[in-house]
C-alpha positions as CSV (number, residue, x, y, z in Angstrom):
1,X,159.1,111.5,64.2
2,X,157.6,110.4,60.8
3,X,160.9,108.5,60.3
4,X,160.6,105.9,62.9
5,X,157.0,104.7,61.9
6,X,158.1,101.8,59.9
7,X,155.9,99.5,58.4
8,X,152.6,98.0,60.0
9,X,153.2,100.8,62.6
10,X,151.4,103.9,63.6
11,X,150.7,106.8,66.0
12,X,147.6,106.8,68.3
13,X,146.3,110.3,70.0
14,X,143.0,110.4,71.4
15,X,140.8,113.5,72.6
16,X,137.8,113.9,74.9
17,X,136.2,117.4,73.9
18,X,134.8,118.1,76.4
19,X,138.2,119.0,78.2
20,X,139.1,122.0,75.4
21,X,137.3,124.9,74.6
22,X,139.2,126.5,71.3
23,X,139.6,130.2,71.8
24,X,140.5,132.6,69.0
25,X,143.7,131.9,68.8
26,X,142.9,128.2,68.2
27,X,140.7,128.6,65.5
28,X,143.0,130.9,63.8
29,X,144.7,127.9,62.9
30,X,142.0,126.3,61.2
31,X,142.4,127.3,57.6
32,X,139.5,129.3,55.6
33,X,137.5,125.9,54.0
34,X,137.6,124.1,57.7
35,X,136.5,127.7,59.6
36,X,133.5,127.4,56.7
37,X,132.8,123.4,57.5
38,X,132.4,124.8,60.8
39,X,130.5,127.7,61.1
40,X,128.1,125.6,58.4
41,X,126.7,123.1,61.4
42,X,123.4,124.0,62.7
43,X,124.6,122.6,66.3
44,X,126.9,124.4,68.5
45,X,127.8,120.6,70.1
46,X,128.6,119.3,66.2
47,X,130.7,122.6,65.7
48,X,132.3,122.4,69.1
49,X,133.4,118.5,67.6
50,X,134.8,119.4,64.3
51,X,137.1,122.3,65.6
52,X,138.4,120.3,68.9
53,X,139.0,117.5,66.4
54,X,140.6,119.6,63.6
55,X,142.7,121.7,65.4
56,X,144.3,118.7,67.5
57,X,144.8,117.1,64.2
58,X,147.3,120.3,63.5
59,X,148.6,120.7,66.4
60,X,149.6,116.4,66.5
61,X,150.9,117.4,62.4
62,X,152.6,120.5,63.6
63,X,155.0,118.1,65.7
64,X,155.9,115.2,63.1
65,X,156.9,118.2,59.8
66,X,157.9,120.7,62.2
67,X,155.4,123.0,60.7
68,X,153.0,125.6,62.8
69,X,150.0,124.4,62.8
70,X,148.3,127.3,61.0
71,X,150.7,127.0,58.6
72,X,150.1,123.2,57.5
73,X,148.4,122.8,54.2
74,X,146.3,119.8,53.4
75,X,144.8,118.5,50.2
76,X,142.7,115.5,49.3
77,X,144.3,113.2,46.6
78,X,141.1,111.8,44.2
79,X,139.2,109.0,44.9
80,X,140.3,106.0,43.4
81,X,137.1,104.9,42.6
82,X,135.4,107.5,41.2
83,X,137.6,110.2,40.7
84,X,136.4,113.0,43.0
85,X,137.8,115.4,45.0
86,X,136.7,114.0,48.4
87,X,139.3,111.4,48.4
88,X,142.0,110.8,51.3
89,X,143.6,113.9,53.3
90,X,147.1,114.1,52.8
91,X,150.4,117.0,53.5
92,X,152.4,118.0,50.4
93,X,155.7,115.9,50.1
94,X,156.4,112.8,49.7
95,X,158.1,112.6,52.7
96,X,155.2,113.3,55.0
97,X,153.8,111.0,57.0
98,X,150.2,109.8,57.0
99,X,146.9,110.5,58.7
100,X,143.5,109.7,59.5
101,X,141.1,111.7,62.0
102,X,137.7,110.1,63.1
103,X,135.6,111.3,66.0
104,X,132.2,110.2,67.6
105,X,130.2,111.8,70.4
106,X,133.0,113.1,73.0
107,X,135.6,111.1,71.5
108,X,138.6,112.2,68.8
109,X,141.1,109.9,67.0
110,X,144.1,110.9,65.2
111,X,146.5,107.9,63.5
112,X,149.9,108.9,62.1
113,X,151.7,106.6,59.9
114,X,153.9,106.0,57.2
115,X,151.6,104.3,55.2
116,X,147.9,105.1,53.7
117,X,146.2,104.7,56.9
118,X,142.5,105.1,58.1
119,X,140.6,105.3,61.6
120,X,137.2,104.9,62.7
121,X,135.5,105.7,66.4
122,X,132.0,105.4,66.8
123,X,129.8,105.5,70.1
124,X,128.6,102.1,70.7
125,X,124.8,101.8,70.2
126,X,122.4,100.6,72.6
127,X,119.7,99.3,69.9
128,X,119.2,96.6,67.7
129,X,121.8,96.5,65.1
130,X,120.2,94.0,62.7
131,X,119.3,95.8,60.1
132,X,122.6,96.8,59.1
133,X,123.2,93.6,57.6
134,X,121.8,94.8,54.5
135,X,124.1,97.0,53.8
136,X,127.1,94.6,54.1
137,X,129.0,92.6,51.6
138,X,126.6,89.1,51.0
139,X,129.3,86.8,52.6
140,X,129.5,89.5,56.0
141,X,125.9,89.5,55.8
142,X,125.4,85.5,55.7
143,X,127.7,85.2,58.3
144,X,126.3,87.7,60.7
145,X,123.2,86.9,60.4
146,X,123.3,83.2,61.8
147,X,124.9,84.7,65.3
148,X,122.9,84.7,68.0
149,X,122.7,87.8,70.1
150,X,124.8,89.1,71.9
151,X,127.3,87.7,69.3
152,X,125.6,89.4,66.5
153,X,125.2,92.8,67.5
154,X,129.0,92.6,68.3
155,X,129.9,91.2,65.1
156,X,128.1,94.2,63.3
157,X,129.8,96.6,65.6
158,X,132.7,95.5,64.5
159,X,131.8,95.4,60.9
160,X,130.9,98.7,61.0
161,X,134.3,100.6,62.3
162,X,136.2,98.2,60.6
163,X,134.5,98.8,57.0
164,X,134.8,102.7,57.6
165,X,138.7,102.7,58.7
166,X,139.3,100.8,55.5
167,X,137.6,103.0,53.1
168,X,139.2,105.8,55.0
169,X,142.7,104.6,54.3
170,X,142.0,103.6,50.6
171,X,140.1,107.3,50.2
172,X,137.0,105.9,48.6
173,X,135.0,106.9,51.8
174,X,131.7,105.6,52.4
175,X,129.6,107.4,49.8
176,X,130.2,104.5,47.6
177,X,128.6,101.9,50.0
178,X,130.4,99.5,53.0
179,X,129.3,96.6,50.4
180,X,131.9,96.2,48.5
181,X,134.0,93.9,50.2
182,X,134.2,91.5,52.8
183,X,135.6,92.5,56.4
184,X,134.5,90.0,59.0
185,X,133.8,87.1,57.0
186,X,137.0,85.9,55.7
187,X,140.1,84.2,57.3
188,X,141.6,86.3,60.5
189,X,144.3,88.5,59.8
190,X,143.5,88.6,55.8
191,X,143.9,91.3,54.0
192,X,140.8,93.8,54.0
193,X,140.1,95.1,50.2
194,X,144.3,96.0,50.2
195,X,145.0,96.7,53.7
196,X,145.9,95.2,57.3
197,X,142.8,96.4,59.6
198,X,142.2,95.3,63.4
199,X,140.4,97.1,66.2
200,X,141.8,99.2,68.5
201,X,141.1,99.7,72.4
202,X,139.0,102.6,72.7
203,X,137.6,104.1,75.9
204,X,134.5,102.8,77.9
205,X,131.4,103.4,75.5
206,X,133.4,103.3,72.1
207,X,134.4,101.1,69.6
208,X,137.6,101.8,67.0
209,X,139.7,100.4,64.4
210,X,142.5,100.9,62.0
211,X,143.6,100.2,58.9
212,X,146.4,100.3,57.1
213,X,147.4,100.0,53.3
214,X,148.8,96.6,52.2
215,X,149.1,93.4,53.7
216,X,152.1,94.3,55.8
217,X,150.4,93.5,58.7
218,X,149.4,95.9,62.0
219,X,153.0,95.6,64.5
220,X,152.5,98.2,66.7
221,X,150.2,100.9,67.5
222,X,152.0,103.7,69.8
223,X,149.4,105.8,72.3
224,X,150.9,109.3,72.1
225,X,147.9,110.5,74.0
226,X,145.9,108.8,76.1
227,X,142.0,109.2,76.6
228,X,142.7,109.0,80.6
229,X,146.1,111.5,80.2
230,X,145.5,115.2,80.5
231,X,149.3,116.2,81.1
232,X,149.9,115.0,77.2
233,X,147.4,116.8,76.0
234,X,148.4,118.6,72.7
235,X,145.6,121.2,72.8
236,X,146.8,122.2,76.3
237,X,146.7,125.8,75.2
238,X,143.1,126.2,74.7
């Protein structure tokens, strides 16, 4: 399947959690640092998350490198900013295809492509959103802050996943700070700090993006699994 996702394409499957409950047999796919991410949140609602999300990311793996999905082993390449060891997830082989996994409240994300991509979903807040302008790039700032509302709290929104999916695909993650660069100030369709980013249609209550590396541009996005479809669910086993 990783062969036909040319460039500026990718691979969409969404999750609503609260439609799988991983057994034993689930989990044992999960290898031994991601069973000890788990067990180490204080919340059985966060845990509950991070296995749904991380075993569908296998199981959606499992299908493109014909791999079981206990079987799959992934490593993080080092950031390219600082070095670390917390840079972007990737499989073994250069012939693998790419991912990114985000989730947020009930929601999970997983993006395959055959580029460096990244993905962000985030439950849309209710609240005032202003304050975030100060940690965006001066130009995003400047511009954001001159919008009225409700333009401005959308603008920040969007900001916001945008900014993440990027640093997701590039691998710097947001440790380093969504300030680098600007996202929604410059021209439409620009480049983001390397890569092609856009939002994606999330489901009611969300807001998502992508990004992916280079200026190739985003062609097509490809919904493997739908938010509202429970017969293409990849987890059905649980």
């Amino acid at each position: 399947m990783a062969a036909e996702l040319g460039p500026g394409c990718a691979d969409l499957w969404w999750l609503d959690i609260r439609q799988v409950h991983p057994g034993p047999a689930d989990l044992a796919e999960l290898d031994q640092a991601e069973r000890a991410k788990a067990a180490s949140f204080a919340f059985a609602a966060d845990r509950h998350r991070y296995q749904a999300a991380h075993v569908l990311l296998r199981r959606v793996l499992s299908g493109y490198v014909n791999v079981p999905p206990g079987d799959l082993v992934v490593r993080r390449v080092p950031c390219p900013r600082c070095g670390g060891p917390d840079g972007r997830p990737v499989l073994p082989g250069t012939a693998s295809p790419h991912f990114s996994l985000a989730h947020s409240g009930d929601a999970v994300l997983v993006a395959v492509a055959g580029q460096a991509v990244g993905v962000d979903v985030e439950r849309e807040p209710h609240g005032c959103m202003c304050s975030m302008t100060s940690v965006m790039h001066p130009s995003d700032a400047a511009v954001t802050t001159t919008l009225p509302e409700p333009q401005r709290h959308e603008a920040v929104i969007r900001w916001w996943v945008q900014a993440e999916a990027v640093l997701k695909c590039t691998g710097e993650g947001i440790a380093h700070g969504l300030d680098g660069f600007p996202v929604v100030s410059g021209p439409a369709g620009a480049p983001v700090h390397g890569c092609s980013v856009d939002s994606v249609t999330a489901p009611a209550g969300y807001r998502a993006a992508i990004a992916l590396a280079g200026g190739t541009g985003i062609a097509h996005l490809t919904v493997r699994a739908a938010w509202e479809d429970r017969t293409a669910d990849p987890t059905a086993s649980m």
